[in-house]
ZAKOLVEX-316560 format. One record per residue (C-alpha): residue number from 1; residue in one letter; x, y, z. Coordinates in pm, 1 decimal, padded with zeros to 6 digits, always signed. Each point is the difference from the previous one (the first is absolute). Layout:
<rs>
seq/type/east/north/up
NUM/A/X/Y/Z
...
</rs>
This chain:
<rs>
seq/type/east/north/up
1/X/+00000.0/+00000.0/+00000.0
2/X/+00193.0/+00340.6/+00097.4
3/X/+00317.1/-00149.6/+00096.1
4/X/+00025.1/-00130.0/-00369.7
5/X/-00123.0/+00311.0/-00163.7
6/X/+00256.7/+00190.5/+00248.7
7/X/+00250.4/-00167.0/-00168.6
8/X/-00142.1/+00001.0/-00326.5
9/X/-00174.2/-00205.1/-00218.0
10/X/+00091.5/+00050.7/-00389.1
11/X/-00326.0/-00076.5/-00128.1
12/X/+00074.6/+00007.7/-00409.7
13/X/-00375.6/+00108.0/-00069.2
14/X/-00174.2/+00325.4/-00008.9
15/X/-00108.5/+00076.0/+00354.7
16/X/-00326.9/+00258.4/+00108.6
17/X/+00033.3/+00061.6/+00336.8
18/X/-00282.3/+00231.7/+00088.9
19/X/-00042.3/+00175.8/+00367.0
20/X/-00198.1/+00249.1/+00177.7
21/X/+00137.0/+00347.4/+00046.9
22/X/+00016.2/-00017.2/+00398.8
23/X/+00047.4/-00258.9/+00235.0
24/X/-00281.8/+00055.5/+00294.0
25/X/+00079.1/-00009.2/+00359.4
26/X/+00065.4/-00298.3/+00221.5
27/X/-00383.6/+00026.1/+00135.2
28/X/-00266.4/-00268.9/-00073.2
29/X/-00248.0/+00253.8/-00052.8
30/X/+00114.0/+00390.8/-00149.2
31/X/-00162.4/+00267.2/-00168.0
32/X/+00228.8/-00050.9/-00318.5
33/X/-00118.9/-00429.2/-00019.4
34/X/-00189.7/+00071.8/-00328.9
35/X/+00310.1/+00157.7/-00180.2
36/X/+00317.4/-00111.1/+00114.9
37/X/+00170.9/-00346.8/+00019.4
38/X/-00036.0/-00106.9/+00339.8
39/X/+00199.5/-00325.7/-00000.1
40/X/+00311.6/+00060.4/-00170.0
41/X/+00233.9/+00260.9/+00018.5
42/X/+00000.2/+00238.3/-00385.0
43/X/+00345.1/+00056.5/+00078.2
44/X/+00099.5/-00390.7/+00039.4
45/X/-00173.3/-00018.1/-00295.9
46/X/+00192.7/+00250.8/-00231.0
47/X/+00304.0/-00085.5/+00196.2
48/X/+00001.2/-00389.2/-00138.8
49/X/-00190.0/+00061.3/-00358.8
50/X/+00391.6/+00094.6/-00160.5
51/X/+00078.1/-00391.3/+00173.3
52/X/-00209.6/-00176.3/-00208.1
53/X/+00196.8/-00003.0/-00339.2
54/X/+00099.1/+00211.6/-00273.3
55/X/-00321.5/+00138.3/-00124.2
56/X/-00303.9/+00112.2/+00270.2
57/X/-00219.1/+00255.9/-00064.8
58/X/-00090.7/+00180.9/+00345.6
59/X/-00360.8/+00187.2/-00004.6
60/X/-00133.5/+00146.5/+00311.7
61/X/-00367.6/+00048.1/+00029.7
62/X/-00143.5/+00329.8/+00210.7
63/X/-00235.3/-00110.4/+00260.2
64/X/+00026.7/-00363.2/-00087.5
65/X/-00019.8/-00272.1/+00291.9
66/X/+00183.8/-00329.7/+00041.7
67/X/-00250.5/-00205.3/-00237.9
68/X/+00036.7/+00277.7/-00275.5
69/X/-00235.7/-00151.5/-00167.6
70/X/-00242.3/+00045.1/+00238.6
71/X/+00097.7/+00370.8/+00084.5
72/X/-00253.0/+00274.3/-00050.3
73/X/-00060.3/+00219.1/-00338.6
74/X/+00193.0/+00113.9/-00095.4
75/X/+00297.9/-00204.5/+00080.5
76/X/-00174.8/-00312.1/-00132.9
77/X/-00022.0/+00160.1/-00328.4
78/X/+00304.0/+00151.3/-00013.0
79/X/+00176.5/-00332.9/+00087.3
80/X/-00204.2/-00209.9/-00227.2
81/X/+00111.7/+00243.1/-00290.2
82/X/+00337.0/-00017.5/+00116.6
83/X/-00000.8/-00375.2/-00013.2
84/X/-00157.8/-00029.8/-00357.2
85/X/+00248.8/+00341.2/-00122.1
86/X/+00279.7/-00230.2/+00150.5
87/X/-00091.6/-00337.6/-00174.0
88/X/-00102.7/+00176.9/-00308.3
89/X/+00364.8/+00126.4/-00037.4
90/X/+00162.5/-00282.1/+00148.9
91/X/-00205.9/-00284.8/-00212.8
92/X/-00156.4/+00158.3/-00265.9
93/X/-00043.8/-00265.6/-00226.5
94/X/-00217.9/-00181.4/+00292.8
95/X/-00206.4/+00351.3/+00146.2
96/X/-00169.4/+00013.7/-00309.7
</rs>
């Protein structure tokens, strides 16, 4: 897990890694739940992406929560469209 991407892990694919734009506090229950990521650290996250291999993409979603997917509009939008702009340009042959 994070000891291996610590020391890196040369993954010789494209890579997405997509994360929310602010890590919430270490509370169970905050005022900021609905748009931060409240279970990992954003800067662990953007710290290790460059670990993965040669070639990862970093987007950051504003007011995005752990499950980005599930965050609120916008940030589900704007991550969805990320993740199609990403595989679009990435795969184009198969986005189509």
């Amino acid at each position: 897990g994070h000891r291996a991407i610590a020391a890196g892990l040369a993954i010789d694919v494209p890579v997405l890694v997509c994360a929310a734009t602010a890590s919430g506090p270490a509370e169970r229950w905050h005022d900021a739940l609905d748009s931060t990521d409240s279970v990992l650290s954003v800067e662990h996250i953007l710290a290790g992406a460059p670990r993965l291999g040669p070639d990862v993409t970093v987007v950051q979603v504003a007011g995005g929560v752990h499950d980005l997917v599930l965050s609120p509009e916008p940030a589900r939008t704007a991550f969805l469209d990320a993740v199609h702009s990403w595989l679009t340009e990435r795969l184009p042959e198969r986005a189509a």
